[in-house]
C-alpha positions in Angstrom: -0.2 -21.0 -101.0 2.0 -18.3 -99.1 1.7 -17.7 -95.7 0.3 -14.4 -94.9 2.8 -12.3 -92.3 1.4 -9.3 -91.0 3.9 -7.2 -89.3 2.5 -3.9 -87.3 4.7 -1.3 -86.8 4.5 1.8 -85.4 6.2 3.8 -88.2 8.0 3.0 -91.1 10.8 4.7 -90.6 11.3 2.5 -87.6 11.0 -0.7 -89.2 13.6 0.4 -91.8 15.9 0.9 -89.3 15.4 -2.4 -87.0 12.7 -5.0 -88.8 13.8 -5.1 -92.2 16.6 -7.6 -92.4 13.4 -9.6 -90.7 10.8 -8.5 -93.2 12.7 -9.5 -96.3 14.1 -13.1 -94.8 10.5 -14.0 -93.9 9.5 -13.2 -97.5 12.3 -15.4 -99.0 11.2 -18.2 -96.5 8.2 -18.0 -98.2 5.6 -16.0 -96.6 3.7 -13.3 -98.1 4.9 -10.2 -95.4 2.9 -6.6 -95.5 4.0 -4.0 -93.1 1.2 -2.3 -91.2 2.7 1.0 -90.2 1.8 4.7 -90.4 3.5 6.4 -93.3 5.8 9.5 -92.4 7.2 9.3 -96.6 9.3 6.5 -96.5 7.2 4.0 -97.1 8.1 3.4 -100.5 11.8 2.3 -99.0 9.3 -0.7 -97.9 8.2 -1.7 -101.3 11.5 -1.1 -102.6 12.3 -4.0 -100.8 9.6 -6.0 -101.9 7.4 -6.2 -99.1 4.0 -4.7 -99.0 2.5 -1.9 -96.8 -0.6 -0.8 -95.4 -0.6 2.5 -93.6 -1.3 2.5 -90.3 -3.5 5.8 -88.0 -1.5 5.7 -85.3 -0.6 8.5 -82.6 2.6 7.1 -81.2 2.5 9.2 -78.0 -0.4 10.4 -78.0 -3.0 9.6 -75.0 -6.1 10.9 -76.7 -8.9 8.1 -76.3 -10.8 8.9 -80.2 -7.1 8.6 -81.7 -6.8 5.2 -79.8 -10.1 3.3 -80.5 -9.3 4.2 -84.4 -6.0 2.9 -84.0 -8.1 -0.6 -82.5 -11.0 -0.5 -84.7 -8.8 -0.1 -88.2 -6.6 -3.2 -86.8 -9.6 -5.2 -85.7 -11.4 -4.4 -89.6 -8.1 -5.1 -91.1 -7.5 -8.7 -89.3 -11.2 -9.2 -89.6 -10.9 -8.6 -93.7 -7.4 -10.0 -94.7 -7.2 -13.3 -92.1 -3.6 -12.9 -91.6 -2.0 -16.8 -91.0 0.2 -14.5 -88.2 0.2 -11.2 -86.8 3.9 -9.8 -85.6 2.8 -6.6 -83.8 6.0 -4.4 -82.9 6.2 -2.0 -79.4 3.7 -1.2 -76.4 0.8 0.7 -78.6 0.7 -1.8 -80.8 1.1 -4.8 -78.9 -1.7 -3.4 -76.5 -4.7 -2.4 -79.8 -3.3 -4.9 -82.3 -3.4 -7.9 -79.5 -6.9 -7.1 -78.4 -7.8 -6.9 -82.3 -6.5 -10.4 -83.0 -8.6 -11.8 -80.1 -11.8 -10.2 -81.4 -11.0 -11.0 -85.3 -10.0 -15.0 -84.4 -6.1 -14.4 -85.3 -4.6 -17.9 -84.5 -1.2 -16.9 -84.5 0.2 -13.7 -82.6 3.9 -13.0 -82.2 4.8 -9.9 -79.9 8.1 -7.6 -79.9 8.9 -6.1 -76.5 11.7 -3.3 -77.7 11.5 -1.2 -74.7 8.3 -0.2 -72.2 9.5 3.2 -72.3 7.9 5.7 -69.4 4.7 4.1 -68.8 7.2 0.9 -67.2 9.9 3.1 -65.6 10.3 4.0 -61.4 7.8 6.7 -61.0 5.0 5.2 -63.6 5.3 1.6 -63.2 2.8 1.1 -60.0 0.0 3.8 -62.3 -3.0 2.8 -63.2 -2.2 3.2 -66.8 0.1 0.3 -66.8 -1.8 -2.1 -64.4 -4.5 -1.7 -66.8 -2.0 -2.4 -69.5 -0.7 -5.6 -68.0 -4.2 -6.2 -67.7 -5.4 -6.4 -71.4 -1.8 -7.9 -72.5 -2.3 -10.8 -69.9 -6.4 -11.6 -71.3 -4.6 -11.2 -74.9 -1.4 -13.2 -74.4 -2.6 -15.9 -72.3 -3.5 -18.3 -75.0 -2.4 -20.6 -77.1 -0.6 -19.6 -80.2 0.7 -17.0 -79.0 4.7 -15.9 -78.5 6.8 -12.8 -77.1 10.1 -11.7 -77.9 12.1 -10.0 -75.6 15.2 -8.1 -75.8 16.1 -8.0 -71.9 15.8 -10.1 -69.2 14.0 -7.3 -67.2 11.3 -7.3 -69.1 10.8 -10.9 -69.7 10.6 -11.2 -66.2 8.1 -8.7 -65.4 5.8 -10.2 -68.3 6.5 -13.7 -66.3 5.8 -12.4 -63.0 2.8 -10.3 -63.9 1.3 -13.7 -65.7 0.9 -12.3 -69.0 3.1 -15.2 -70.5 4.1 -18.7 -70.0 8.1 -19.6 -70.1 7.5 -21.8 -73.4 6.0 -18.6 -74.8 9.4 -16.5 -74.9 11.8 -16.0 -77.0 14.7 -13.9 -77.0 17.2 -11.8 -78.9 20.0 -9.3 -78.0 18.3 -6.2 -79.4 16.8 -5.5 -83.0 21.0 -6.9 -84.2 22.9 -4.9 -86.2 24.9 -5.5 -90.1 28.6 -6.3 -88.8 29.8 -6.1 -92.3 28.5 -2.5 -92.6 29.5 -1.6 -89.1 32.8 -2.4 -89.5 35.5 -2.3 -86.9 37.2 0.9 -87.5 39.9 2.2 -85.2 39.5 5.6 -83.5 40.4 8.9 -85.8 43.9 10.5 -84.7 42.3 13.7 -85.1 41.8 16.3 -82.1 39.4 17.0 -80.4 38.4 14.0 -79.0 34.4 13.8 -79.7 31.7 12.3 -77.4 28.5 11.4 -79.3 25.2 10.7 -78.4 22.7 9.4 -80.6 18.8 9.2 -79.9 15.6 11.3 -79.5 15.7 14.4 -77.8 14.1 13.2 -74.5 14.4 13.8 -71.3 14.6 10.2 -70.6 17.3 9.2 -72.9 19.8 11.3 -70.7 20.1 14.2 -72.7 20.5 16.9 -70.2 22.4 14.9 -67.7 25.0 14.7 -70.5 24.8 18.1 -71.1 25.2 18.6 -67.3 28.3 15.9 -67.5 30.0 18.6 -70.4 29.7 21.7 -68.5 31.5 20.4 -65.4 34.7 19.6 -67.9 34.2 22.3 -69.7 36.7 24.4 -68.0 39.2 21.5 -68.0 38.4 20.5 -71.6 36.9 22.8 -74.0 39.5 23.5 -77.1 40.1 20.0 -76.3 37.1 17.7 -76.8 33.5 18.3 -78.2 29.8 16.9 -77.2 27.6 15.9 -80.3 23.9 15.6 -79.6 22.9 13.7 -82.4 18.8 13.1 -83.0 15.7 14.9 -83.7 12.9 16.6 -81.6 10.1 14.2 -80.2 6.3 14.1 -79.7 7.1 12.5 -76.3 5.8 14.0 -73.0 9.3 14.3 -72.2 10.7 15.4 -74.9 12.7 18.3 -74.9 12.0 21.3 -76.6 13.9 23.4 -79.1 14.6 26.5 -77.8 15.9 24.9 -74.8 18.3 22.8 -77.0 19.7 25.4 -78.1 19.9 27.2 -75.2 22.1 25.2 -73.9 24.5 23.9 -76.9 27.2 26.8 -78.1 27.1 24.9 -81.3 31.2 24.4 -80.8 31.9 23.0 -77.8 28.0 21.1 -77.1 26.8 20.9 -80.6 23.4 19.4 -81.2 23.2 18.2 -84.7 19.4 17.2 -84.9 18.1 14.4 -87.0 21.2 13.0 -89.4 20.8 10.1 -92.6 24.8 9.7 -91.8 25.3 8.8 -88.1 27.7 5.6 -89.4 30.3 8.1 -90.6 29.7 10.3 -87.2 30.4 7.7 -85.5 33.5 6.7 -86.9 34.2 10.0 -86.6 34.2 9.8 -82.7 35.6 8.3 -80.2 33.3 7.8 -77.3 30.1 7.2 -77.2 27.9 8.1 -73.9 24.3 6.9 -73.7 22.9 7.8 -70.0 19.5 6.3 -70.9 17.1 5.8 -67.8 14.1 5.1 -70.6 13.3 1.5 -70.0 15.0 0.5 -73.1 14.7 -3.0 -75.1 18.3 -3.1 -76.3 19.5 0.6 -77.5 20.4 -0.1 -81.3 22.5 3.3 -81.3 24.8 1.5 -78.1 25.4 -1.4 -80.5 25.9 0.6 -83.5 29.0 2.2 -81.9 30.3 -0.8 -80.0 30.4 -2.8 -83.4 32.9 -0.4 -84.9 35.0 -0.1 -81.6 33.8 2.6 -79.5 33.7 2.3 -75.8 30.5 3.3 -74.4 28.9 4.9 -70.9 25.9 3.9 -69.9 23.9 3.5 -67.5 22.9 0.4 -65.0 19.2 0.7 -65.9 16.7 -2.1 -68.1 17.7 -2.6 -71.6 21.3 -0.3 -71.0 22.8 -2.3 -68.6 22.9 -5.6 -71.1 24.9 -3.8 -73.2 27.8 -3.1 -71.4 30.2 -5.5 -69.0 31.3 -2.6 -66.7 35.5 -2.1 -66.9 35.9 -4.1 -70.0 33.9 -2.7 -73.1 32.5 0.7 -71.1 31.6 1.7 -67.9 27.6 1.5 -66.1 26.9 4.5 -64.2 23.8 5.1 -62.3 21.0 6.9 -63.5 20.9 10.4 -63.5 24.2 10.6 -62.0 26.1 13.9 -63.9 28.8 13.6 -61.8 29.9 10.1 -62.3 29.4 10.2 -65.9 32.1 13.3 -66.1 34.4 11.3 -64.2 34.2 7.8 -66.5 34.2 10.5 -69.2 37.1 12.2 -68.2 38.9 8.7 -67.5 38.1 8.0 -71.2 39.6 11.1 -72.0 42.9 10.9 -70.4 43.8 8.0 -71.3 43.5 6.9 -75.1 45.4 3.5 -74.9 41.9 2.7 -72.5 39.9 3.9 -75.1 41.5 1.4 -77.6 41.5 -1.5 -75.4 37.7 -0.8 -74.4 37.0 -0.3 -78.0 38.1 -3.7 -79.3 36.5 -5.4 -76.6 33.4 -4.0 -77.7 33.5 -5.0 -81.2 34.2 -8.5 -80.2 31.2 -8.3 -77.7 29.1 -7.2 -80.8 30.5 -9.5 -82.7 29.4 -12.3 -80.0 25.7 -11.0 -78.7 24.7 -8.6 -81.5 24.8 -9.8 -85.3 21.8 -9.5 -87.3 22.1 -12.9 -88.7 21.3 -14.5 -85.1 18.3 -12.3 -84.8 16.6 -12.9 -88.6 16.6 -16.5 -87.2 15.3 -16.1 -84.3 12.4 -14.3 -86.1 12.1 -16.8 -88.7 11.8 -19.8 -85.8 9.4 -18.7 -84.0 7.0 -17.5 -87.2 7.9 -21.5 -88.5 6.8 -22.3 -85.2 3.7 -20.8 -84.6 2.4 -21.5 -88.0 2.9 -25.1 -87.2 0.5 -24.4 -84.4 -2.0 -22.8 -86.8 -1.8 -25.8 -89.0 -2.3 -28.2 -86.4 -5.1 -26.8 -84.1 
């Protein structure tokens, strides 16, 4: 009989991009894997694949308390009807309802993803009610047996260690969600003019966005004709997400272009030659950083949770601190200037890649720690 693998995900578009290398290595291992995600239309990619889906009523950022007790109470029915062998819930929301459901519905086996805490973890928020309360559930729902954590940054393993939620024999750990080195090939830089930055993630205020648009405005003078910004990624629900109008209010579409939500952001990046990520959003491991550093780009980032592990300051990038305009136009304009530094840093980042980020490592990771905790299952 196969192994029932239930992995909840926010939304499916977000395990196509950075669980399904895991989803379809699990079902060739032999388990029986259904995704449990909300359905924004790709879905069907999911099944393509050969996996199974259940769509999932979700709010991602939404705070509105009927929204989360259906989120917990569909869970809890589903866990409670289908007696999933192990339960792989994905993110903070659904770590938090999907943990609590397990508990309640006598899951045996619970594997948790910790890909970034986001605002609710960062400086101003982290002290809040909200997320005491969160650390709260997570440590009644995590302190037991059969049950393991994956992290993607030391940060955050240590504040789940420190805050007693976990156990040291209860981690495990991989560099981020890993990435295809064979499709992100090393290519060198284009020879073309200008020389484009590119930045690739939600449009929120966390991720950076405006402090990079701050950073291009003080070269501007120096450097317009000569380089160009590209803002590449889509509006967000987020509180701090930033709004349309103001987008555009503040890209000339030449110069700072914001190119919204693209399918093609391999060849964009290939088609740059920097790439600038002044994240202060407590990140797990930024899969767009690792995307460009596989195929050679040097990258800016910044020394915060999740960003800083990406980077070894003065070899494959440069860490500058967070919210720091000024510091990120001059790394930037160091880039700039000086293309044989761009090249060198660009190399060294593919080998890093190559050394802490292939996909490979991270399916078996995955597929360890599910061997291992059904073991426990069998066993107890």
């Amino acid at each position: 009989m196969r192994k029932k693998l239930f992995i909840v995900v926010n939304q499916d578009w977000f395990f196509l991009s950075h669980r399904l290398p895991i989803g379809i290595a699990a079902k060739k291992s032999g388990y029986d894997v259904t995704v449990v995600c909300e359905d924004t239309g790709v879905s069907s990619k999911i099944r393509d694949a050969g996996l199974k889906t259940i769509n999932l009523p979700i709010n991602k950022a939404g705070t509105n308390i009927k929204d989360e007790i259906r989120t917990f109470s569909f869970l809890y029915r589903l866990f409670q009807n289908e007696r999933p062998d192990i339960v792989h819930l994905v993110g903070l929301k659904t770590m938090l309802w999907g943990s609590l459901a397990c508990r309640l519905a006598g899951v045996r086996a619970m594997v948790s993803a910790v890909c970034g805490l986001g605002v609710l973890f960062d400086e101003k928020h982290s002290r809040s009610l909200m997320s005491r309360s969160i650390l709260k559930v997570l440590r009644f729902t995590h302190g037991k047996k059969g049950t393991m954590i994956i992290f993607q940054n030391n940060d955050d393993k240590s504040l789940f260690l420190s805050s007693k939620i976990i156990k040291e024999g209860q981690c495990a750990f991989t560099n981020g969600s890993g990435i295809d080195l064979k499709n992100y090939d090393y290519t060198p830089e284009p020879f073309t003019w200008p020389i484009k930055v590119i930045f690739t993630a939600r449009m929120v205020e966390d991720k950076g966005t405006l402090v990079l648009i701050d950073a291009a405005k003080k070269l501007e003078a120096e450097y317009k004709g000569k380089i160009q910004f590209l803002l590449c990624g889509g509006l967000d629900t987020n509180p701090n997400g930033i709004t349309k109008d103001m987008l555009e209010s503040k890209c000339d579409g030449e110069y700072i272009q914001w190119l919204g939500h693209r399918k093609d952001v391999l060849d964009l990046l290939k088609q740059s030659h920097i790439m600038a990520f002044p994240s202060w959003y407590r990140e797990g491991l930024p899969k767009s950083v690792i995307e460009a550093e596989a195929i050679g780009r040097p990258v800016v980032t910044t020394d915060s949770v999740g960003c800083r592990d990406t980077v070894i300051d003065g070899y494959n990038g440069f860490l500058i601190p967070v919210k720091d305009s000024d510091a990120l136009a001059d790394v930037l304009k160091k880039l700039i200037d000086n293309p044989e530094l761009r090249k060198k840093m660009g190399r060294n980042a593919r080998e890093f890649a190559v050394d802490k980020f292939d996909i490979k490592d991270v399916v078996n990771v995955h597929l360890q720690v599910y061997n291992e905790i059904f073991k426990f299952t069998r066993h107890n």
